[in-house]
C-alpha positions as CSV (number, residue, x, y, z in Angstrom):
1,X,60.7,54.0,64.4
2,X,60.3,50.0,63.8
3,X,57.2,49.7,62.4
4,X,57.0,53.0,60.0
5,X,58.7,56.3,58.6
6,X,58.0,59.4,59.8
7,X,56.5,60.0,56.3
8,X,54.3,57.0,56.9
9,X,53.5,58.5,60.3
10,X,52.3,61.7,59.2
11,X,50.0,60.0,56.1
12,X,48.4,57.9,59.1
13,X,47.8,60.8,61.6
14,X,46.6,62.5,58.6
15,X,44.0,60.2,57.3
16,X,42.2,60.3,60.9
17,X,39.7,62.9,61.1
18,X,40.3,63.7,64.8
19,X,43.8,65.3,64.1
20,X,43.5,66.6,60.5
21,X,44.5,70.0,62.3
22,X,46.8,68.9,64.6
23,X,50.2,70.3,64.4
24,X,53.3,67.9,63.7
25,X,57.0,68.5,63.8
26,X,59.1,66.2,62.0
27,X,62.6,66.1,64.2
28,X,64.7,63.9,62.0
29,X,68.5,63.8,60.7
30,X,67.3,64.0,57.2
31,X,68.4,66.9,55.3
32,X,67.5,66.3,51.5
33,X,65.0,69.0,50.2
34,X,63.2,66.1,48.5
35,X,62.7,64.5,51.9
36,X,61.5,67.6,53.4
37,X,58.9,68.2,50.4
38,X,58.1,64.5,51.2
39,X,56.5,65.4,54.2
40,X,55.2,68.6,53.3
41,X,52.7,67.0,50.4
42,X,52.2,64.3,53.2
43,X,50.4,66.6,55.7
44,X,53.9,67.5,58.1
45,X,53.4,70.9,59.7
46,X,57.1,71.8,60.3
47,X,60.7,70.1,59.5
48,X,63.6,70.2,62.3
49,X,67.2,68.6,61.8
50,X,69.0,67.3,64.6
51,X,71.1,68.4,66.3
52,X,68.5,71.0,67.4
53,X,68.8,72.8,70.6
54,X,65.9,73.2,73.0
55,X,66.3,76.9,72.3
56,X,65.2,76.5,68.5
57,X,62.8,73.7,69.1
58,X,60.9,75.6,71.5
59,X,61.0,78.7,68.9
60,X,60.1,76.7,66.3
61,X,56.8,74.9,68.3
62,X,56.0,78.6,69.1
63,X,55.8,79.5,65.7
64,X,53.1,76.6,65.1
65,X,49.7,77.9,65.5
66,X,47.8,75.5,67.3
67,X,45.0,73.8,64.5
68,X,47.6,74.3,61.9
């Protein structure tokens, strides 16, 4: 993204009351557990690492309660 991180992404959803709840995926090519905790403490409700095939991604976005 050219203006932000996903990290920085997630903080902003985050901070807006409106989707405090709302369920987000992080699809990146980032594999470092640091990164990954990263965006857990930041508010991310999942972590995916491409390649992903439309088989997992849909598993995993069915495994993501809605208002998570």
């Amino acid at each position: 993204m050219p203006n932000m991180g996903g990290i920085e992404f997630v903080q902003a959803v985050r901070k807006d009351a409106d989707y405090r709840f709302t369920p987000i995926l992080v699809l990146t090519s980032e594999s470092q557990p640091q990164k990954k905790d990263e965006a857990r403490k930041s508010g991310a409700t999942g972590w995916l690492v491409k390649p992903v095939s439309a088989q997992d991604l849909v598993k995993a976005i069915k495994q993501v309660p809605p208002g998570a």
